[in-house]
VEXBAKOL-543038 format. One record per atom (N, C-alpha, C, O, CB): residue number from 1; atom name; x, z, y. Coordinates in Angstrom, 3 decimals, decimal comma. Last residue first. Glycine has a CB too. Example, Ala and Ser with C-alpha at 12.3 -4.5 7.8 and 13.67 -1.06 7.14 Angstrom:
2
<2; 'N'; <12,850; 7,080; -2,250>>
<2; 'CA'; <13,670; 7,140; -1,060>>
<2; 'C'; <12,900; 7,870; 0,030>>
<2; 'O'; <13,409; 8,039; 1,138>>
<2; 'CB'; <14,084; 5,725; -0,598>>
<1; 'N'; <13,190; 7,800; -5,690>>
<1; 'CA'; <12,300; 7,800; -4,500>>
<1; 'C'; <13,200; 7,800; -3,300>>
<1; 'O'; <14,236; 8,465; -3,319>>
<1; 'CB'; <11,308; 9,046; -4,473>>
! end
This chain:
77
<77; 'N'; <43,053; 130,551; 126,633>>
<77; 'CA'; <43,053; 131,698; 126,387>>
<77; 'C'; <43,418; 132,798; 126,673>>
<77; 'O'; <43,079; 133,759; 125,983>>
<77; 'CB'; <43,204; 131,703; 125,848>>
<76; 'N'; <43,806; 127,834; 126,803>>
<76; 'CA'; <42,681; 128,604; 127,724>>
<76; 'C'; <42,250; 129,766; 127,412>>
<76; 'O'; <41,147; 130,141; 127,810>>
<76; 'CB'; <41,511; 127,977; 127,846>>
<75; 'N'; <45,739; 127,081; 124,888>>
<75; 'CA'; <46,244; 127,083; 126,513>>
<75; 'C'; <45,418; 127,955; 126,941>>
<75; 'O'; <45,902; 128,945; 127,492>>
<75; 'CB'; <46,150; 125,704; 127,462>>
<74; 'N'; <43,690; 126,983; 122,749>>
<74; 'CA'; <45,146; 128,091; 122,809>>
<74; 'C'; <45,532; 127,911; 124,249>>
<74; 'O'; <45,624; 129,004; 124,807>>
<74; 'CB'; <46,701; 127,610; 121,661>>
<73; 'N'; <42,487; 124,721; 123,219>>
<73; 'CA'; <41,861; 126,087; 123,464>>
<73; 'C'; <42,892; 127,288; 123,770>>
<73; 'O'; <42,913; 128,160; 124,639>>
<73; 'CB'; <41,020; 126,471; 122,178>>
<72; 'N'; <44,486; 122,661; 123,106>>
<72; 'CA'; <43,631; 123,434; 124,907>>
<72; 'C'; <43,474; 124,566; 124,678>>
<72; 'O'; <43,930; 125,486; 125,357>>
<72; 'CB'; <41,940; 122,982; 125,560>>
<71; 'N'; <45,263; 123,153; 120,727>>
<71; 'CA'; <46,344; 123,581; 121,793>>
<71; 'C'; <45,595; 123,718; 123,013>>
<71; 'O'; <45,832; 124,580; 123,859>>
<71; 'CB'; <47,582; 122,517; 122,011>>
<70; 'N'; <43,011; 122,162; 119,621>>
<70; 'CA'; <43,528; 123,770; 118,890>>
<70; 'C'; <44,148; 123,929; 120,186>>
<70; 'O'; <43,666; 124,817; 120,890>>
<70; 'CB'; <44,770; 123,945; 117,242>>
<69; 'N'; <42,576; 119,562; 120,355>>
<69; 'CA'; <41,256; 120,769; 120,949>>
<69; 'C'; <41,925; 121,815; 120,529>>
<69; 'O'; <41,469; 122,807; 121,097>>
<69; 'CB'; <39,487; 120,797; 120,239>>
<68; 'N'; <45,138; 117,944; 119,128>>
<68; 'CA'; <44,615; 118,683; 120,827>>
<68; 'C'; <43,840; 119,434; 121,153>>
<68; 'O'; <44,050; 120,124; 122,150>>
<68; 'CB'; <44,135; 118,029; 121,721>>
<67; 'N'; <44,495; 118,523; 116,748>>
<67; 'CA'; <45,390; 119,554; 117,227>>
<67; 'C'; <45,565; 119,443; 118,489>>
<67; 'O'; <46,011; 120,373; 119,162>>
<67; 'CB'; <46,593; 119,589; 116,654>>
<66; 'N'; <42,190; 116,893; 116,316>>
<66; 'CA'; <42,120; 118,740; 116,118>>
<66; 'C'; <43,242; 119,413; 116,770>>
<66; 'O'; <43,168; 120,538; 117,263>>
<66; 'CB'; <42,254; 119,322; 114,418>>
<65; 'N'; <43,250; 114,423; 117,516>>
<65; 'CA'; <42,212; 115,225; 118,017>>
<65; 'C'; <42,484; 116,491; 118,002>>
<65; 'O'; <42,849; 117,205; 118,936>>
<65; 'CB'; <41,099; 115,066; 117,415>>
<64; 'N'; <44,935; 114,218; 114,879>>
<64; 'CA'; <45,347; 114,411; 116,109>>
<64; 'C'; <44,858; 115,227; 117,236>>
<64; 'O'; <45,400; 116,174; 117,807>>
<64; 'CB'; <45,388; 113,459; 116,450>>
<63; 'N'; <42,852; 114,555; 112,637>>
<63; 'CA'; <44,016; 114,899; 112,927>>
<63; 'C'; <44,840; 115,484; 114,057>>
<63; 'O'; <45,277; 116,622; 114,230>>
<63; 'CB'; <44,359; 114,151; 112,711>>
<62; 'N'; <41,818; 111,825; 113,462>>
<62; 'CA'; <41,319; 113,156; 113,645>>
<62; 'C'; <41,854; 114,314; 113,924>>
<62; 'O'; <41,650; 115,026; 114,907>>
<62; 'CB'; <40,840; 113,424; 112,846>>
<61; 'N'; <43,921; 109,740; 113,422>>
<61; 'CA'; <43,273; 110,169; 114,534>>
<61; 'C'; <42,504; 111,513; 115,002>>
<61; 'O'; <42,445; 112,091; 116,088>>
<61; 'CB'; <42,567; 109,363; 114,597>>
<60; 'N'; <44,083; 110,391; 110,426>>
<60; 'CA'; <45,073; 110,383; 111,191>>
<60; 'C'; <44,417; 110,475; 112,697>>
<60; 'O'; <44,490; 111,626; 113,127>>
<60; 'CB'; <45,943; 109,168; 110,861>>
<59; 'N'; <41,472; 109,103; 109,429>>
<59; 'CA'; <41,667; 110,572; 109,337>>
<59; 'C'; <42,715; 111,156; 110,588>>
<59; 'O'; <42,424; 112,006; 111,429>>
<59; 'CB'; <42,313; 110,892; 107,779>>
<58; 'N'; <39,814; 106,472; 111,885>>
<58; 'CA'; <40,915; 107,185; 110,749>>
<58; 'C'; <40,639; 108,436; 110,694>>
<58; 'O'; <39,878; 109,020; 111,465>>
<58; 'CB'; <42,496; 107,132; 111,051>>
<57; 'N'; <36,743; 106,026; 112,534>>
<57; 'CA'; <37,907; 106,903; 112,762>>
<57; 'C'; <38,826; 107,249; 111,872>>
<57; 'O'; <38,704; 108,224; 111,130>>
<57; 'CB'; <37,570; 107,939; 113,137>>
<56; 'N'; <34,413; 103,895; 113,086>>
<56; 'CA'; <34,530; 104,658; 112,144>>
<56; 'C'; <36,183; 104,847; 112,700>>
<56; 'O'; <36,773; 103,900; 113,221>>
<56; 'CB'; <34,055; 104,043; 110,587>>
<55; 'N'; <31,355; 104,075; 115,685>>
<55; 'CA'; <32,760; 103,708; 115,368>>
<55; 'C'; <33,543; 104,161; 114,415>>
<55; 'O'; <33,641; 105,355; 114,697>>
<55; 'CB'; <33,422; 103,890; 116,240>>
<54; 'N'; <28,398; 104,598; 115,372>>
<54; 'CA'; <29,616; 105,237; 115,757>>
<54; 'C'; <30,944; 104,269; 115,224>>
<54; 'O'; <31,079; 103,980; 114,035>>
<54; 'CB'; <29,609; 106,800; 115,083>>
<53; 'N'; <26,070; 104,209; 114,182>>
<53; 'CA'; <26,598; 102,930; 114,932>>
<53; 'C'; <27,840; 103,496; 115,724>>
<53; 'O'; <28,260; 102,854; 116,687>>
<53; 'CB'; <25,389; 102,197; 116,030>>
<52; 'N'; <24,758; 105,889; 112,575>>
<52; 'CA'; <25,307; 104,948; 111,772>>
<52; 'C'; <26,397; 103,866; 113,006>>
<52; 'O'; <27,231; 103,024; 112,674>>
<52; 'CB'; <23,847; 104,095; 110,900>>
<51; 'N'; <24,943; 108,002; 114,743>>
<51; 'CA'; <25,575; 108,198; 113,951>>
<51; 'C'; <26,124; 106,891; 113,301>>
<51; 'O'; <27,318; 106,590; 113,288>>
<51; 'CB'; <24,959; 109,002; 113,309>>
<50; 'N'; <22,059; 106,586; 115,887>>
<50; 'CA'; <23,043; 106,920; 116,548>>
<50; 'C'; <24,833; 107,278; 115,919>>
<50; 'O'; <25,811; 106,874; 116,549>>
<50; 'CB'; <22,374; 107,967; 117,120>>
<49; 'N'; <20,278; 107,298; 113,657>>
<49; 'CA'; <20,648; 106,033; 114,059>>
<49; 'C'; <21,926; 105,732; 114,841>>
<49; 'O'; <22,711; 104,832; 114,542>>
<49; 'CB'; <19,660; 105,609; 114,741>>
<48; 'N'; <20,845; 109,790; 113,364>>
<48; 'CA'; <20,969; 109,254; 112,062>>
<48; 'C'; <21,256; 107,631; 112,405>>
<48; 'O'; <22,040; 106,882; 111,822>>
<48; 'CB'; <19,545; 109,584; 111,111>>
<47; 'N'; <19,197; 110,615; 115,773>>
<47; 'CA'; <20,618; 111,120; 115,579>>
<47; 'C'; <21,213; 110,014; 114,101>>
<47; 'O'; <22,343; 109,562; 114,286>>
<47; 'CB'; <20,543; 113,161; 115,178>>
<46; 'N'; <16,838; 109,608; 115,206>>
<46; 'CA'; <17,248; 109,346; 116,236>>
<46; 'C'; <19,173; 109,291; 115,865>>
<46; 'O'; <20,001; 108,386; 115,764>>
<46; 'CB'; <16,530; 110,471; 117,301>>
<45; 'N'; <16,172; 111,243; 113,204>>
<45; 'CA'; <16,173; 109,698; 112,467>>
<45; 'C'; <17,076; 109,082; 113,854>>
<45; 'O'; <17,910; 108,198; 113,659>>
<45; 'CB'; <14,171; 108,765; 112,112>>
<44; 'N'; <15,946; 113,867; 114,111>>
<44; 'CA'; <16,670; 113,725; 113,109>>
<44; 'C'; <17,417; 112,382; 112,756>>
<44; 'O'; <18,548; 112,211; 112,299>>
<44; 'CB'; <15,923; 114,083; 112,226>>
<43; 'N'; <13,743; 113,438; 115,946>>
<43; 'CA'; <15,807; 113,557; 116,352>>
<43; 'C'; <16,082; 113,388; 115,230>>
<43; 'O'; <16,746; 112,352; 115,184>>
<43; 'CB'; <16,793; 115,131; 116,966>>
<42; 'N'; <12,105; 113,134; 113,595>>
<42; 'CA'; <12,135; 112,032; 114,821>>
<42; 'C'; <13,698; 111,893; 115,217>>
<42; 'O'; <14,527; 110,999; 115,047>>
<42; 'CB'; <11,153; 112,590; 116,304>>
<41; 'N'; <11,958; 115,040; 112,485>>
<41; 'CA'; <12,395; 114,228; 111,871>>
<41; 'C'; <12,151; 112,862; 112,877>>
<41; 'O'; <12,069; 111,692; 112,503>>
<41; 'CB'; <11,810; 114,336; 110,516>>
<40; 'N'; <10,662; 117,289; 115,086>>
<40; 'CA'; <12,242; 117,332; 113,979>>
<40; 'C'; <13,054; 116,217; 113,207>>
<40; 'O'; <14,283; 116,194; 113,135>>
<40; 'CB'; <11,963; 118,147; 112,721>>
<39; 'N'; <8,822; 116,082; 115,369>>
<39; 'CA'; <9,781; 116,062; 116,405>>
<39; 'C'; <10,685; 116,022; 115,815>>
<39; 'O'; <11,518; 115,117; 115,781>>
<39; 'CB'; <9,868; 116,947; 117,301>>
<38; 'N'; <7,011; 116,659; 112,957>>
<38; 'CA'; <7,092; 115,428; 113,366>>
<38; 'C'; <8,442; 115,594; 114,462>>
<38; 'O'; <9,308; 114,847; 114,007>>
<38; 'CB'; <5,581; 114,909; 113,983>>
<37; 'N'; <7,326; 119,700; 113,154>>
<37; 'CA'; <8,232; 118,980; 112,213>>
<37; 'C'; <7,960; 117,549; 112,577>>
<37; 'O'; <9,049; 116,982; 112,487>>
<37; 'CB'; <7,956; 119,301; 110,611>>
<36; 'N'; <5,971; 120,030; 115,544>>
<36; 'CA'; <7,101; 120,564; 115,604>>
<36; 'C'; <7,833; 119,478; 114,141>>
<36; 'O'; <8,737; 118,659; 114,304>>
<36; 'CB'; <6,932; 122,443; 115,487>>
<35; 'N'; <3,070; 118,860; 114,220>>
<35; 'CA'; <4,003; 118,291; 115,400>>
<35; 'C'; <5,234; 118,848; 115,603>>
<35; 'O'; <5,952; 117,925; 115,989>>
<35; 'CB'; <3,415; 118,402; 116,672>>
<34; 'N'; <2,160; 118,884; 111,479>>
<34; 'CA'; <2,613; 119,871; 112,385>>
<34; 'C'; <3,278; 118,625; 113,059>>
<34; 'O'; <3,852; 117,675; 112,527>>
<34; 'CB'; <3,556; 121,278; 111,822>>
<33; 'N'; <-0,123; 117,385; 110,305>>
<33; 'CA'; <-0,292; 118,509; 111,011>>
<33; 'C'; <0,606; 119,361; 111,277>>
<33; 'O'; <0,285; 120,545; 111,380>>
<33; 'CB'; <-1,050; 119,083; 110,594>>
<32; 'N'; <1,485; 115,386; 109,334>>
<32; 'CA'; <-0,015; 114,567; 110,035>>
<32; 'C'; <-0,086; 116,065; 110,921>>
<32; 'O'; <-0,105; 115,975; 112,148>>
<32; 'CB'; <-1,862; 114,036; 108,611>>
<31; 'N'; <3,721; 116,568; 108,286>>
<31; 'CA'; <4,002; 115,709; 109,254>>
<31; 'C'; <2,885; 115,548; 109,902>>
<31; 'O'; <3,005; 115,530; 111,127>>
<31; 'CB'; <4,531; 114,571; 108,869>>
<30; 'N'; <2,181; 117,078; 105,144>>
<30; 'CA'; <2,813; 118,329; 106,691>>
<30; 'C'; <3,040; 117,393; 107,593>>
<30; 'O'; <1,881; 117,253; 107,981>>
<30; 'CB'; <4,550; 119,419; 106,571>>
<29; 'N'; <1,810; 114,383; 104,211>>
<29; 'CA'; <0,497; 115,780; 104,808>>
<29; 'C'; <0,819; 116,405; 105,691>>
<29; 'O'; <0,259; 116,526; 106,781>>
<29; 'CB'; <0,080; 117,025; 103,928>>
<28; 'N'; <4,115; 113,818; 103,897>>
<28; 'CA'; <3,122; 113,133; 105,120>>
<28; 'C'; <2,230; 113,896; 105,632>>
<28; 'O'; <1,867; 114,135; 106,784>>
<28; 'CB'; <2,293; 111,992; 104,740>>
<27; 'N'; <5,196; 116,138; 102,263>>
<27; 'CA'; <6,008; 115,304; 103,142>>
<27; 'C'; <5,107; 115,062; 104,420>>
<27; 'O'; <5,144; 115,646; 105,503>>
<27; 'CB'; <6,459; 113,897; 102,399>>
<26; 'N'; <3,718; 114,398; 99,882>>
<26; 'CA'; <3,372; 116,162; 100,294>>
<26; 'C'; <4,001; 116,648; 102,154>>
<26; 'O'; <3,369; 117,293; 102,991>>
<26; 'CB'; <4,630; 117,427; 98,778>>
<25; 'N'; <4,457; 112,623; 99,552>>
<25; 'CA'; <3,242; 112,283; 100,111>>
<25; 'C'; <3,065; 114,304; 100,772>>
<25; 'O'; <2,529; 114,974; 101,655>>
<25; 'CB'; <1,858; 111,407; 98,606>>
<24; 'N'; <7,218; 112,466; 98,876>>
<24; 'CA'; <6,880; 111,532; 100,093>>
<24; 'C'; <5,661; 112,291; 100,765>>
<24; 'O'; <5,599; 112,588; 101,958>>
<24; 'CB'; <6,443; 109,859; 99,607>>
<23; 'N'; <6,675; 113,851; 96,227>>
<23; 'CA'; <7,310; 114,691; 97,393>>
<23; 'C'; <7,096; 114,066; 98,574>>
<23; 'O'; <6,777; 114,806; 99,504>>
<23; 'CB'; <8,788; 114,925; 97,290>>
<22; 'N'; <5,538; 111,903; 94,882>>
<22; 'CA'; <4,975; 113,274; 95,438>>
<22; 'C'; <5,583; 114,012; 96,589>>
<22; 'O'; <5,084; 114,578; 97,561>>
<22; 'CB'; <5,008; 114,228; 94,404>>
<21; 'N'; <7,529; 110,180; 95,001>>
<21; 'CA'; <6,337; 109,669; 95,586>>
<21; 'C'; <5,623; 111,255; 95,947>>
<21; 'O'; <5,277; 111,631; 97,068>>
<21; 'CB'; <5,399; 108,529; 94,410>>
<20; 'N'; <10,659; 111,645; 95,707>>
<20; 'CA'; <9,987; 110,942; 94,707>>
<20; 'C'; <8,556; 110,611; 95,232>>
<20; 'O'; <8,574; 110,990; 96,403>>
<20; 'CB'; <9,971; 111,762; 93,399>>
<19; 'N'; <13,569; 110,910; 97,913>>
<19; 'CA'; <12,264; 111,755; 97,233>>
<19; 'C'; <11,321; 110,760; 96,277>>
<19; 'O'; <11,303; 109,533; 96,183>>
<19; 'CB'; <11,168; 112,420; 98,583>>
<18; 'N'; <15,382; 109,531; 99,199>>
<18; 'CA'; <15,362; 109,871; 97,596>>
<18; 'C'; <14,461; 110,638; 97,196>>
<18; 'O'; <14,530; 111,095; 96,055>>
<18; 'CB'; <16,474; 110,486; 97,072>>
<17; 'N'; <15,680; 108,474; 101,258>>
<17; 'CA'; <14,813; 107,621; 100,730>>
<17; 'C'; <15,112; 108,083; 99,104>>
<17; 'O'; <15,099; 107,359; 98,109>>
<17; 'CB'; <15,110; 105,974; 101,225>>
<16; 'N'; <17,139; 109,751; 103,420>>
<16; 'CA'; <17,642; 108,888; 102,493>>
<16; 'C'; <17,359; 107,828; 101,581>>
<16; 'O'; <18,010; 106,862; 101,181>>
<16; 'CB'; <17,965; 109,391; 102,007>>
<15; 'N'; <14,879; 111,275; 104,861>>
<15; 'CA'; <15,548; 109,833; 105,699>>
<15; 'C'; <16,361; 109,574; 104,707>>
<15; 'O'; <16,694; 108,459; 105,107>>
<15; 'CB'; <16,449; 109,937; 107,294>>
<14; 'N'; <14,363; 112,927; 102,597>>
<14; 'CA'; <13,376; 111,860; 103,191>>
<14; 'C'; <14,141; 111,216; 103,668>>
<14; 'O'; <14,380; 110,229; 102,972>>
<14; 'CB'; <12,328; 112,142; 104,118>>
<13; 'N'; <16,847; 114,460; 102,503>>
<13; 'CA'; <16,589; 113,560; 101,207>>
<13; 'C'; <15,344; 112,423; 101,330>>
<13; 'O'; <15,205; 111,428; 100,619>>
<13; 'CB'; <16,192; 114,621; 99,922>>
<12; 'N'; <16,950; 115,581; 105,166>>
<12; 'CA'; <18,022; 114,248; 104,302>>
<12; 'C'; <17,734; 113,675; 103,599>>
<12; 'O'; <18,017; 112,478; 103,553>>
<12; 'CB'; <19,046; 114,385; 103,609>>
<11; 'N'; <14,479; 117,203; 105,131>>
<11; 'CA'; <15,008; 116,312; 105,452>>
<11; 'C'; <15,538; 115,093; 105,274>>
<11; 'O'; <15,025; 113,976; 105,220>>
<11; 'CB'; <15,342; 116,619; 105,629>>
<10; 'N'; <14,212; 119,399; 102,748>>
<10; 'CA'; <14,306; 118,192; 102,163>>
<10; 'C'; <14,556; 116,991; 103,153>>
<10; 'O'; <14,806; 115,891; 102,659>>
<10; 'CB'; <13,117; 118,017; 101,406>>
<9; 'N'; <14,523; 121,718; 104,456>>
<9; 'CA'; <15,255; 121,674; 103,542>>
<9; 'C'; <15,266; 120,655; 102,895>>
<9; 'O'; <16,287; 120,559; 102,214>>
<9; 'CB'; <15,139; 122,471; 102,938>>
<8; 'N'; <12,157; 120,901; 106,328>>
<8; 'CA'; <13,856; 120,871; 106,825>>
<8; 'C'; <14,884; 120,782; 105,842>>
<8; 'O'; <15,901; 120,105; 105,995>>
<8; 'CB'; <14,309; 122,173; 107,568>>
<7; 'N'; <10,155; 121,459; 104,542>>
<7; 'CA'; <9,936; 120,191; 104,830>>
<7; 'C'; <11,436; 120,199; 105,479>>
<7; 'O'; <12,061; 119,246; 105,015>>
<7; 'CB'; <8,520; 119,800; 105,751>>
<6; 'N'; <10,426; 124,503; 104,164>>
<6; 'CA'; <10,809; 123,316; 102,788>>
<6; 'C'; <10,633; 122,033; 103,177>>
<6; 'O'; <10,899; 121,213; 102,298>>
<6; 'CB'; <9,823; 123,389; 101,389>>
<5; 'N'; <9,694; 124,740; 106,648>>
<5; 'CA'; <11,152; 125,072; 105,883>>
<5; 'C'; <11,537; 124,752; 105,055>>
<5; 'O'; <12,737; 124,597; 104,828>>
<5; 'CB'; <11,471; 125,965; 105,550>>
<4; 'N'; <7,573; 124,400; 106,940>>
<4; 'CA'; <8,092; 124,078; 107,136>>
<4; 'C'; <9,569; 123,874; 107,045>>
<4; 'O'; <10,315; 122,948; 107,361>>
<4; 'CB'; <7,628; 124,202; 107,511>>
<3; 'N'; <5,963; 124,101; 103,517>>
<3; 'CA'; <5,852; 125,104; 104,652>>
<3; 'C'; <7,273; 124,058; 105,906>>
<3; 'O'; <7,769; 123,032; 105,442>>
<3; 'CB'; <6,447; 127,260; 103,856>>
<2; 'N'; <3,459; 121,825; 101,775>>
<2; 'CA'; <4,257; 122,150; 102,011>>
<2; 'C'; <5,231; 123,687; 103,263>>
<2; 'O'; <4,285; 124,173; 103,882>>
<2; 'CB'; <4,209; 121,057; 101,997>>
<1; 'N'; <0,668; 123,523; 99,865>>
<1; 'CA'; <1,096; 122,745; 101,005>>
<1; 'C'; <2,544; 123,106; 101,349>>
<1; 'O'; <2,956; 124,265; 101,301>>
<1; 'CB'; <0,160; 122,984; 102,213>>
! end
């Protein structure tokens, strides 16, 4: 049976849809009986949804960003 830690460590690869049928089903078993990992891949899919509908960001903007959060922090130091 799967443990939970090998059900976190394959995460991504479930909400990607690259596991193979065994792995799906080994997957479902743990999910039917642990509720902590049902939660897990709930936020997980939550966050994943949330993510896809973000606004996409130049690099150049990022960029920018970083070197405002570098100079606050450096101010608040």
């Amino acid at each position: 049976m799967l443990s939970c830690k090998e059900l976190v460590a394959q995460s991504s690869d479930l909400l990607d849809g690259q596991l193979s049928f065994r792995e799906r089903m080994a997957v479902r078993r743990h999910l039917m009986l642990c509720r902590n990992c049902r939660r897990f891949i709930k936020q997980m899919r939550l966050t994943q949804g949330v993510l896809r509908h973000l606004p996409e960001v130049e690099d150049a903007e990022l960029d920018t960003l970083a070197a405002k959060l570098a100079e606050q922090r450096r101010g608040s130091s």
